[in-house]
C-alpha positions as CSV (number, residue, x, y, z in Angstrom):
1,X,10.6,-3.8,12.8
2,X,7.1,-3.1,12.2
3,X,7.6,0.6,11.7
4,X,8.2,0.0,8.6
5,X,5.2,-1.5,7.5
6,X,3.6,1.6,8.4
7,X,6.2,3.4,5.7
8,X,5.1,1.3,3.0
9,X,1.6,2.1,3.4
10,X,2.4,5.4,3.5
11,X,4.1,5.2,0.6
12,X,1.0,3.9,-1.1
13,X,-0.5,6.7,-0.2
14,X,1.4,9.4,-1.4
15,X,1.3,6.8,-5.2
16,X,-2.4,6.7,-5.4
17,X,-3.0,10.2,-3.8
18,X,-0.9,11.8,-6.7
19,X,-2.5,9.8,-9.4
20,X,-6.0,10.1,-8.5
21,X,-6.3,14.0,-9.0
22,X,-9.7,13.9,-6.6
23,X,-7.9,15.1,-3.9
24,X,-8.4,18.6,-5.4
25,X,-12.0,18.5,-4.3
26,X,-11.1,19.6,-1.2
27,X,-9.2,22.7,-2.7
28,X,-11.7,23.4,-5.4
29,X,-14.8,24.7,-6.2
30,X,-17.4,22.4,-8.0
31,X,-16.6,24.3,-11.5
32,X,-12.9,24.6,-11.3
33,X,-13.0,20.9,-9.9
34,X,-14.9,20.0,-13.4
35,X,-12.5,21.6,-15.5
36,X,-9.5,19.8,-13.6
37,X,-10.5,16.6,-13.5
38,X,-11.5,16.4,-17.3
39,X,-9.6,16.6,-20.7
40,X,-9.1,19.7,-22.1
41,X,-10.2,18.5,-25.1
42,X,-12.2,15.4,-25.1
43,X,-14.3,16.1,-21.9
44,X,-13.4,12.4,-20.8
45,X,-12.6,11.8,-17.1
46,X,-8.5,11.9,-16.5
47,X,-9.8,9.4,-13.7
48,X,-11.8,6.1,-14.9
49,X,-13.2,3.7,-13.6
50,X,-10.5,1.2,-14.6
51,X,-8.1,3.4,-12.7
52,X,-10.0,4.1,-9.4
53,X,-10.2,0.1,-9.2
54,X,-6.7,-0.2,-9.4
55,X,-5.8,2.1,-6.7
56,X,-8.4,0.3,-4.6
57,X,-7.0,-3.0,-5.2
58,X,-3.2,-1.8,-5.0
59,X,-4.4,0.3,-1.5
60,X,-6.1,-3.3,-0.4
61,X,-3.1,-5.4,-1.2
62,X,-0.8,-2.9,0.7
63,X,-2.9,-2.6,3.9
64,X,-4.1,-6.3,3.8
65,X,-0.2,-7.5,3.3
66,X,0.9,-4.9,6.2
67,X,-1.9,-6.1,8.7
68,X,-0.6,-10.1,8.0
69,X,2.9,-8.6,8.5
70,X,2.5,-7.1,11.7
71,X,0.8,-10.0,12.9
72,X,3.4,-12.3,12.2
73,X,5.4,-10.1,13.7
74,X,3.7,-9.6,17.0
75,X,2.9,-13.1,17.6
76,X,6.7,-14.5,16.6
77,X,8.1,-11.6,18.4
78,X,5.9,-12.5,21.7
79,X,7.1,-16.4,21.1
80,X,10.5,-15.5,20.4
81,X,11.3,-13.4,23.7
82,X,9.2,-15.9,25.5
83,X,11.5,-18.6,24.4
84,X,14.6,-16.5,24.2
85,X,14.2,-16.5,27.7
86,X,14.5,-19.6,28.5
87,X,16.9,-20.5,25.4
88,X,19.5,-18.2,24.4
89,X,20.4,-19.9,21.8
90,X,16.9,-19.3,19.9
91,X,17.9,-15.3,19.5
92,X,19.4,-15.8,15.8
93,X,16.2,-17.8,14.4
94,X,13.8,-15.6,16.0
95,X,15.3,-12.7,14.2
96,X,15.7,-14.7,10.9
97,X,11.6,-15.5,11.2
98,X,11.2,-11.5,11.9
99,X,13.1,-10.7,8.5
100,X,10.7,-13.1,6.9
101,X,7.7,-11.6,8.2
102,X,9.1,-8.5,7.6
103,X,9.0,-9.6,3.4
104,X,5.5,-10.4,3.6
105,X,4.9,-6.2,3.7
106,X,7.7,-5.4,1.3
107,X,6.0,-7.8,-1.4
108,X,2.7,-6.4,-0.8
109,X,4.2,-3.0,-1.6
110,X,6.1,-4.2,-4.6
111,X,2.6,-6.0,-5.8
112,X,0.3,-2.1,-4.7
113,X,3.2,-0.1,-6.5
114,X,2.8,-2.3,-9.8
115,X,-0.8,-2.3,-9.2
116,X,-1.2,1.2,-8.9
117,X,1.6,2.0,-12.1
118,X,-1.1,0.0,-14.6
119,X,-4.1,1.8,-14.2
120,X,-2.6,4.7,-16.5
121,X,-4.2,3.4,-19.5
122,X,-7.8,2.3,-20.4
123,X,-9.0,-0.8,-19.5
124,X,-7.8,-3.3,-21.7
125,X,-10.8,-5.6,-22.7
């Protein structure tokens, strides 16, 4: 079940990494990197500051949420075979508490992916 944290985050990812053009400094010279990265006709940044901040914070939310969902899941996991064990019966609820822990990774994605969707803007103050 945990697996799929690791998706969403990926998933993050491959959101920011397409939005944030600066991954073309690796594939770029300095000069061809200024000319991509800037209007063509205003000379403003395509990436501000308003927007790298929003990938930061939707890239925090996704990891942060994923690291609280995989611990949930490893310690109710580890409690559920444990009493499983001795309890048959407990099988259905342990799975139902794993489903659970399971939504605390898909909301932090669905909180990172509208996150990282605002910052296409300027800042709005």
């Amino acid at each position: 079940m945990a697996g799929v944290i690791g998706i969403y985050g990926f998933i993050i990812a491959v959101v920011v990494g397409t939005k944030s053009k600066l991954f073309l400094e690796v594939f770029l010279s300095v000069s061809e990197l200024q000319c991509a990265v800037k209007e063509p006709n205003g000379g403003n940044p395509q990436y501000t500051l308003f927007a790298a901040f929003g990938h930061l914070g939707s890239g925090l939310t996704g990891g942060l949420s994923g690291l609280a969902a995989g611990m949930a899941i490893g310690i109710v996991g580890d409690a559920g075979v444990r009493a499983t064990a001795q309890q048959p019966k407990l099988f259905v609820g342990m799975i139902l508490i794993l489903i659970f822990a399971e939504a605390l990774g898909l909301y932090g994605l669905i909180v990172a992916l509208i996150m990282s969707s605002s910052t296409g803007g300027t800042c709005p103050v």
